[in-house]
C-alpha positions as CSV (number, residue, x, y, z in Angstrom):
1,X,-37.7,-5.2,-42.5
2,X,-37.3,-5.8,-38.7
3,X,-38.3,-9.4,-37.4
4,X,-38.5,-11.3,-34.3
5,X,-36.1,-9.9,-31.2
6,X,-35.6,-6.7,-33.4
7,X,-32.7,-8.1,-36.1
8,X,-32.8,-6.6,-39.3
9,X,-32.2,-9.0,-42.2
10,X,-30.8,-7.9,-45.2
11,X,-29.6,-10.0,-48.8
12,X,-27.0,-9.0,-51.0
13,X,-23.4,-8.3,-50.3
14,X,-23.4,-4.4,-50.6
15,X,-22.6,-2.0,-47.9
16,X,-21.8,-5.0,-45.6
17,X,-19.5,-2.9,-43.5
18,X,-22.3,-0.4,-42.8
19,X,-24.7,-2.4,-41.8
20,X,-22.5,-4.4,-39.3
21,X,-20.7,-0.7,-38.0
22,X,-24.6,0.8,-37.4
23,X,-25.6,-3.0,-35.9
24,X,-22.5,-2.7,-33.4
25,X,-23.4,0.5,-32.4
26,X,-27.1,0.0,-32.2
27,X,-26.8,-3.0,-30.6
28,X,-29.4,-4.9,-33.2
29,X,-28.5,-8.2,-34.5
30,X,-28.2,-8.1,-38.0
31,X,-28.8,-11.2,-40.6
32,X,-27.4,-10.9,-44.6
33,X,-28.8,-13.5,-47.0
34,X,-28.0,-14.3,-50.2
35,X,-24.3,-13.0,-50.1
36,X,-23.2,-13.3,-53.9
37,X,-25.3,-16.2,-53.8
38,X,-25.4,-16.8,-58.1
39,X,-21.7,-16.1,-58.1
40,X,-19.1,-18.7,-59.4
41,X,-17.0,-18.0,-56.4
42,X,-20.3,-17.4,-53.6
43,X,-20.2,-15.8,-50.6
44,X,-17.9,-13.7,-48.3
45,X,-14.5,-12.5,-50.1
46,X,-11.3,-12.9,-47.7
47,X,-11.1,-9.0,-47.0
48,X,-15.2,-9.0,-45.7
49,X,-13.9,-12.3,-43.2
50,X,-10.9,-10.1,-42.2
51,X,-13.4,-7.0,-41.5
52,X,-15.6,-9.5,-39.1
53,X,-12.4,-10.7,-37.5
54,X,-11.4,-7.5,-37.3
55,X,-15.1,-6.6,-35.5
56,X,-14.6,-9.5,-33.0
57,X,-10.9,-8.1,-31.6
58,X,-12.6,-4.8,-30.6
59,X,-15.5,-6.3,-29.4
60,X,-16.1,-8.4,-26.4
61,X,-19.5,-11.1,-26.4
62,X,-20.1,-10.9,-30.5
63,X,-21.8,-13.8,-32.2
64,X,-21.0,-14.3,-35.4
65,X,-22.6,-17.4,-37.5
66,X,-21.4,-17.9,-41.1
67,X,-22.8,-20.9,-43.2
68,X,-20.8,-23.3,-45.2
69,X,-20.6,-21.6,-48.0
70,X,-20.3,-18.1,-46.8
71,X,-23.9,-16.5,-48.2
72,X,-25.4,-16.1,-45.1
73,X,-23.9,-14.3,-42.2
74,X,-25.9,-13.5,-38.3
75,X,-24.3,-11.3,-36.4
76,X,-25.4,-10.4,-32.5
77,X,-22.7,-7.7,-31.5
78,X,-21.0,-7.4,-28.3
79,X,-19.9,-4.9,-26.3
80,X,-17.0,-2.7,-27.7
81,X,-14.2,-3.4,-25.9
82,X,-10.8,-1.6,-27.8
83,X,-7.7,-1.6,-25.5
84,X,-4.2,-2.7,-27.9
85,X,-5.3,-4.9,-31.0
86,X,-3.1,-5.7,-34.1
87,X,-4.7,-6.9,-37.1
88,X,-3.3,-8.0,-40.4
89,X,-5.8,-6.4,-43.0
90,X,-6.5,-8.7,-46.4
91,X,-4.5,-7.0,-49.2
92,X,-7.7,-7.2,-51.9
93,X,-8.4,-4.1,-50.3
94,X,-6.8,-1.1,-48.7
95,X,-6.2,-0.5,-44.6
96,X,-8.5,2.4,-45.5
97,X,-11.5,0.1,-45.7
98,X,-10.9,-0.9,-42.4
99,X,-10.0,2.5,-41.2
100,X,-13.6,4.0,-42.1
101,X,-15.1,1.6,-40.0
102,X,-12.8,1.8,-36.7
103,X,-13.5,5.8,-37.0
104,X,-17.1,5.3,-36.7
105,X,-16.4,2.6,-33.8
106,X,-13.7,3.9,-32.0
107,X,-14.8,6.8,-30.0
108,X,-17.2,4.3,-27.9
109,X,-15.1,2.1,-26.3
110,X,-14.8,0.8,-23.2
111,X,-11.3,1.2,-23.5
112,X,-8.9,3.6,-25.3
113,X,-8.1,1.9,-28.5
114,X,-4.6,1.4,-29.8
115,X,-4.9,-0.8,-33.3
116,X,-1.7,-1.5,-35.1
117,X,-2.9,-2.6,-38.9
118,X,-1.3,-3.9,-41.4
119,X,-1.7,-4.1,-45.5
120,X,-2.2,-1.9,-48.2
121,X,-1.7,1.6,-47.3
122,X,-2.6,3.6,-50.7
123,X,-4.7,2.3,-53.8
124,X,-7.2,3.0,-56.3
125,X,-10.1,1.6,-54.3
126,X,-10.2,2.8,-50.8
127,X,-9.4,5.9,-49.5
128,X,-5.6,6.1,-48.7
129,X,-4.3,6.5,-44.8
130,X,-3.2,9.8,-45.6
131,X,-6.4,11.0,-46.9
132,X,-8.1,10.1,-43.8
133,X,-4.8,11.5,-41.6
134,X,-5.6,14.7,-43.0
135,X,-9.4,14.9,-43.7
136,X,-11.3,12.4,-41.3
137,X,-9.5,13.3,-37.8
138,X,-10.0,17.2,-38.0
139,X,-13.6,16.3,-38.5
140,X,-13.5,13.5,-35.3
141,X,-12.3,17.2,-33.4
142,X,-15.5,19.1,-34.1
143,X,-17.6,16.2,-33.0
144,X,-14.9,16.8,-29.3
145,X,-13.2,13.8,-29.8
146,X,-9.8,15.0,-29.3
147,X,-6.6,14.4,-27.0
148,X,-2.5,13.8,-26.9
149,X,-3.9,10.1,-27.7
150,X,-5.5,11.0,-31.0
151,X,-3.0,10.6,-33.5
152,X,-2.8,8.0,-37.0
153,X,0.6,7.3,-37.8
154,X,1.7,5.5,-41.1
155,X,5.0,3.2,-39.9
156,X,5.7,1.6,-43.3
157,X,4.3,2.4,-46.8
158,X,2.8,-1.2,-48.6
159,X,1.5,-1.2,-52.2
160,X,-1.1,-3.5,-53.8
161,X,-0.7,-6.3,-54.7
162,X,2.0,-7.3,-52.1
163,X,1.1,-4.8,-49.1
164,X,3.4,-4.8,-46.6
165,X,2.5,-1.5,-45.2
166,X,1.9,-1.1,-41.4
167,X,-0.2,2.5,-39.8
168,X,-1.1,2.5,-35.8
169,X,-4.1,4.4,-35.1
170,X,-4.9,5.6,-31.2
171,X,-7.9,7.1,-30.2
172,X,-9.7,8.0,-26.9
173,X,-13.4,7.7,-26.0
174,X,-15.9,10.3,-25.2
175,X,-19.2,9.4,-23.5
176,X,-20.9,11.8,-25.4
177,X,-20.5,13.7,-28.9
178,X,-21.0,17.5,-29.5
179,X,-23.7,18.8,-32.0
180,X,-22.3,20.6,-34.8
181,X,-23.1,23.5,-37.2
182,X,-20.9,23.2,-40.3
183,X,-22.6,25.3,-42.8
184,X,-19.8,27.5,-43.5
185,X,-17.6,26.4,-46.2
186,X,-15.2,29.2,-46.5
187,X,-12.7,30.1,-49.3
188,X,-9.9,27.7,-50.2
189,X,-6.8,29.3,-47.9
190,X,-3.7,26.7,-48.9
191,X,-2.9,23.5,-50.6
192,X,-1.2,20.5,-48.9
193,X,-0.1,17.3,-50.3
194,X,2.0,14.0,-50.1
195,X,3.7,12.4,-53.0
196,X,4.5,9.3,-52.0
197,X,7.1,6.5,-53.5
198,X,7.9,3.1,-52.8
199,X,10.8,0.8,-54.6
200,X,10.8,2.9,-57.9
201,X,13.4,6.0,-58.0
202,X,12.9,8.9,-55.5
203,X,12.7,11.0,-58.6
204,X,8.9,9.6,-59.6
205,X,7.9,11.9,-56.3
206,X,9.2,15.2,-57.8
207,X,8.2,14.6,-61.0
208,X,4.5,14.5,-59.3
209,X,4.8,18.0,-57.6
210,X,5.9,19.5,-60.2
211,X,3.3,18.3,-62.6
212,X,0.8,19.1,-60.1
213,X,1.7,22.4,-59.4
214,X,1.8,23.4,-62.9
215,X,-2.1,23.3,-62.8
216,X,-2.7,24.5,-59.2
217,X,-0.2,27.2,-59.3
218,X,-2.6,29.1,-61.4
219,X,-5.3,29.5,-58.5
220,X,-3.9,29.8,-55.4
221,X,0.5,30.2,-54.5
222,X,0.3,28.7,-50.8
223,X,0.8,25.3,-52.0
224,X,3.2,23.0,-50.4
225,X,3.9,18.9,-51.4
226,X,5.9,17.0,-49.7
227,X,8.0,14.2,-51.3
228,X,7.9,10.8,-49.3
229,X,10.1,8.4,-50.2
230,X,11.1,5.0,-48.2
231,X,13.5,2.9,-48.1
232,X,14.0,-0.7,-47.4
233,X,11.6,-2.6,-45.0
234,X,9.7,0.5,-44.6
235,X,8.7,0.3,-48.5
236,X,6.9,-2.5,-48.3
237,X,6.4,-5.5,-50.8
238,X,5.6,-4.1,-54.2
239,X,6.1,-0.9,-56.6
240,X,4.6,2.3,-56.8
241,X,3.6,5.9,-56.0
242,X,0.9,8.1,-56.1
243,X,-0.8,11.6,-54.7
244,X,-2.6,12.6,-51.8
245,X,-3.8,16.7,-52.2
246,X,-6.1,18.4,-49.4
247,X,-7.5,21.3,-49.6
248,X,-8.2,23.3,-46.2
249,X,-10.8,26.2,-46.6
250,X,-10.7,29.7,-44.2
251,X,-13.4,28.0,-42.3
252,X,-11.1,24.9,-41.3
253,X,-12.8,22.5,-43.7
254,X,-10.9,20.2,-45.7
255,X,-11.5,18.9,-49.0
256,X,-9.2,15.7,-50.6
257,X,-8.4,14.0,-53.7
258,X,-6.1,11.3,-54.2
259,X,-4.5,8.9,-57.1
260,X,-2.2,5.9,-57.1
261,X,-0.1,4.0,-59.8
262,X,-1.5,1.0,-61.2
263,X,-0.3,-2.3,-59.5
264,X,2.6,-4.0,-60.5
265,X,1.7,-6.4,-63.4
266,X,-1.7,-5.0,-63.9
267,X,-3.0,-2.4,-66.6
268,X,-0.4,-0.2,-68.4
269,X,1.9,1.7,-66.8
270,X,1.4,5.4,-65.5
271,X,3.5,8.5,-66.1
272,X,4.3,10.9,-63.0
273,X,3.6,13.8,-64.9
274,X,0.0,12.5,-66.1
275,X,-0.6,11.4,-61.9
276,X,0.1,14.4,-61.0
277,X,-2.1,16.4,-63.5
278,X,-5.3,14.1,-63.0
279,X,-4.9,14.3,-59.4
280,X,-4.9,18.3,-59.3
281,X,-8.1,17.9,-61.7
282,X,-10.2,15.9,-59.1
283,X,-9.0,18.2,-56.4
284,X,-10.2,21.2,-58.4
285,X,-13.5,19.0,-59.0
286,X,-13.8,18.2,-55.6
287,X,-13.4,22.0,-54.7
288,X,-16.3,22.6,-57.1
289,X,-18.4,20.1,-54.9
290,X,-17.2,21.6,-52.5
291,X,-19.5,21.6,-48.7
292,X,-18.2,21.6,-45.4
293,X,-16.9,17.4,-45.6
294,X,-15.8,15.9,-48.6
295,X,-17.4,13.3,-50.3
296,X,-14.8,10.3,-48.6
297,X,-16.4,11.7,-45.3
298,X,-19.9,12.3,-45.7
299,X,-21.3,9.2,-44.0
300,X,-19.0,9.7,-41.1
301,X,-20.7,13.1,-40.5
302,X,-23.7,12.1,-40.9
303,X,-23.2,8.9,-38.5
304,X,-21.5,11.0,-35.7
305,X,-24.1,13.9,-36.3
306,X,-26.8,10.8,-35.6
307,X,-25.2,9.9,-32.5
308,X,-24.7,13.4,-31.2
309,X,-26.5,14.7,-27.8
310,X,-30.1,15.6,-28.4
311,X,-30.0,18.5,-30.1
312,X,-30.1,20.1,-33.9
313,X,-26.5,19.3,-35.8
314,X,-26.7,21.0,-39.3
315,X,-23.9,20.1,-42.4
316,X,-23.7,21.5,-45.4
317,X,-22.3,18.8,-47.7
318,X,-21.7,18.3,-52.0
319,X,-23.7,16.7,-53.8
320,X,-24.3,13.3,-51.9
321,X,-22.5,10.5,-52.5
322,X,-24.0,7.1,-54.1
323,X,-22.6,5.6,-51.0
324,X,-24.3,8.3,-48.4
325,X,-27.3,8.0,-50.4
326,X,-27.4,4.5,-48.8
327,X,-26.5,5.5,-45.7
328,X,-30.2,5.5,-45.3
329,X,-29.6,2.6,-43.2
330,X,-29.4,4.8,-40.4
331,X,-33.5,5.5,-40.5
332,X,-33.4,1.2,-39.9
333,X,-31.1,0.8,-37.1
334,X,-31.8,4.6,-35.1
335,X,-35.2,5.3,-36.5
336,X,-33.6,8.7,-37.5
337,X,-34.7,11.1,-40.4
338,X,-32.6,14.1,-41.8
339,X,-34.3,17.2,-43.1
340,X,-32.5,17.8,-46.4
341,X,-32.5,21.0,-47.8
342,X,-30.7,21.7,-51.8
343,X,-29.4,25.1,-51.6
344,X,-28.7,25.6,-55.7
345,X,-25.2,27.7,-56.1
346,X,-25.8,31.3,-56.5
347,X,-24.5,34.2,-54.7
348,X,-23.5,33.0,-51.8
349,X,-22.3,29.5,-52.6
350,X,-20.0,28.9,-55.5
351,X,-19.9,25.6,-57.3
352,X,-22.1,22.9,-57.3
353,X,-25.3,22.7,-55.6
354,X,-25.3,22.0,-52.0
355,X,-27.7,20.1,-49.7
356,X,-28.0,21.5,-46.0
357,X,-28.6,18.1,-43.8
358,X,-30.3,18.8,-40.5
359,X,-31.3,16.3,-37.7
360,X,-31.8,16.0,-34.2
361,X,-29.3,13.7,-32.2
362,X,-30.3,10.4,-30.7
363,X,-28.4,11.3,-27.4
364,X,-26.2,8.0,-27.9
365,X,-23.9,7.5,-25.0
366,X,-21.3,5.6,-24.2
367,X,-22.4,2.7,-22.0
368,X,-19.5,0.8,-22.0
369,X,-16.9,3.9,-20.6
370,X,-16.3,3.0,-17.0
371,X,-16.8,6.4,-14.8
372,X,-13.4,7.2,-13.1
C-alpha cells in the first residue's frame, strides 16, 4: 500500500473525502488513480473539485496535482491554517458533505475557524445542517472541544436543485482531545425536531408534526417540533420541506433521523403526512440501533477517539455503518487498530446488537496552535 516518501496510493473514486481528511491530518501525501476512469463522463465530479478547493482555503502549503482529465489526483497537505473562509459549496451535493469533513478538521487549527458556506442545506443524500447542529456538536463536547465560539448557525434555508442556502460554522481549537468512555446509552428521555419549509405554504410544516406525532405520541409524551418556515431571500432558490427528529437519551446521547421532499421536477411528489410518518419510522429504527452515536456520526467518533491523548477511549455504537466499516483507513494512515467487541441485545441492552469499540489514542497534537 505505502510507497516511496510514505504516500499512500489508492484507485477508485470512493470515500475520496476520507482519505484526503485522514491524509490532512496525518500529514501523508495521498495519490488516487483511476478516478471513474471507464466512465462516460471520467474523473472528478464538480462537488469533489469544490471539496479540494474547499481543503486548500483552510490549509496553508497544500499541493494538489489533477491530470487533464481528472482520474488521477496527488495530494501533499499543508498545514491547517482556518482563520475566516467563505466557500460556495457545489449544489450536486448538500453543505453537509462538506460539513462532515470541516468537523474532523476543524479542532486542529492554527487558527480559530470561522467558515461561512453556502448551498444546499437539507436533502436526501447528505446529512442535513440541522442533523449535525443537533447530533455532531454535543459529541465534539465530550471529546472538550467546547467554547462561546462553538456554535453552527443556519442563515438561510436553500433546496436542491437551486441551493441558495447559507450556514456559518465557528469553532475553536484544542491542542489536545480527551479520551472518552461512552458505553452508556441510557433510555430515550424527549423528542426534538425541526420541520422545515421553504417557498411552499407554511401549512406543509404542521401538517408534518402532526403526522409525526401521531406515531411517536404512542411511546414517549415529551415531544416537541418546531415549525420553520422562511420567507423571501432567506428561502432560498427552489421548493420544499422536510424533517429533522433527534432523539436525546438519559445519558446525553443523541440519536437522528431525517427526510426531505423530492426536488423540484424530479420523482413524484411527496405528501406531508406520508414525510412525516416515514421519518418517525426511521427514528424509531434508528432508536432500535440504538449505541451511544448514531450511525451519521460513527466515523467521527471513531476519528476523534483515534486522535485522543494516549490512553483507552471505549464507544459503544449500532451496528456499524457500511461507511465506518471503511473507515478502516485509519489502520493506513495512524497505523491504529480497534478492539471490537459484539455485545448481542439481551438484558441489559435493548435493540439491536451492539459492538463495544476500544482503542488506545495516538496522542495527536496540535502542532500548528501557536502557544499564548
Amino acid at each position: 500500500m505505502a510507497t516511496q516518501a510514505n504516500s499512500l496510493s489508492y484507485a477508485g473514486c470512493n470515500f475520496l473525502r476520507q482519505r484526503l481528511v485522514l491524509s490532512t491530518l496525518s500529514g501523508r501525501p495521498v495519490k488516487i488513480r483511476k478516478i471513474r476512469a471507464r466512465d462516460d463522463n471520467p474523473g472528478l465530479r464538480d462537488f469533489e473539485a469544490s471539496f479540494i478547493r474547499l481543503l486548500d482555503k483552510i490549509t496553508n502549503g497544500s499541493r494538489i496535482e489533477i491530470n487533464q482529465t481528472g482520474t488521477t489526483l496527488y495530494y501533499q497537505p499543508g498545514l491547517l491554517y482556518g482563520g475566516s473562509v467563505e466557500h460556495d459549496c457545489s449544489v450536486l451535493r448538500g453543505i453537509g458533505y462538506y460539513l462532515e469533513s470541516l468537523l474532523c478538521l476543524a479542532p486542529f487549527m492554527k487558527h480559530p475557524l470561522k467558515i461561512v458556506l453556502r448551498g444546499v442545506t437539507n436533502d436526501q443524500v447528505d446529512p442535513s445542517v440541522d442533523v449535525l447542529k443537533a447530533t455532531a456538536l454535543p459529541l465534539l463536547k465530550q471529546f472538550g472541544i467546547d467554547g462561546e465560539s462553538f456554535e453552527l448557525k443556519i442563515v438561510r434555508r436553500g433546496m436542491p436543485p437551486g441551493g441558495g442556502g447559507e450556514v456559518v460554522f465557528s469553532c475553536p481549537v484544542r491542542k489536545v482531545l480527551k479520551p472518552i468512555q461512552l458505553t452508556d446509552p441510557g433510555k430515550i428521555k424527549r423528542i426534538r425536531g425541526m420541520a422545515y419549509s421553504v417557498r411552499v405554504s407554511p401549512q406543509m410544516a404542521n401538517r408534518i408534526v402532526d403526522s409525526a406525532r401521531s406515531i411517536l405520541n404512542k411511546f414517549i409524551p415529551d415531544i416537541y417540533i418546531y415549525t420553520d418556515h422562511m420567507k423571501g431571500v432567506n428561502s432560498g432558490k427552489s421548493p420544499g420541506f422536510g424533517l429533522s427528529l433527534v432523539a436525546e437519551t438519559t445519558s446525553g446521547t443523541f440519536l437522528s433521523a431525517e427526510l426531505a421532499s423530492n426536488p423540484q421536477g424530479q420523482g413524484a411528489a411527496v405528501l406531508p403526512e406520508d414525510l412525516g410518518r416515514n421519518c418517525a419510522r426511521l427514528l424509531l429504527e434508528e432508536i432500535y440501533r440504538g449505541g451511544c452515536v448514531d450511525s451519521t456520526n460513527q466515523s467521527l467518533a471513531l476519528l476523534l477517539m483515534t486522535l485522543g491523548q494516549q490512553d483507552v477511549s471505549k464507544v459503544l455504537l449500532g451496528p456499524l455503518s457500511p461507511y465506518t466499516i471503511e473507515f478502516r483507513h485509519l489502520k493506513s494512515f495512524f497505523q491504529i487498530m480497534f478492539k471490537i467487541e459484539t455485545k448481542p441485545c439481551g438484558e441489559e441492552l435493548k435493540g439491536g446488537d451492539k459492538v463495544l469499540m476500544t482503542c488506545v489514542g495516538i496522542g495527536f497534537s496540535n502542532l500548528s496552535k501557536t502557544l499564548k
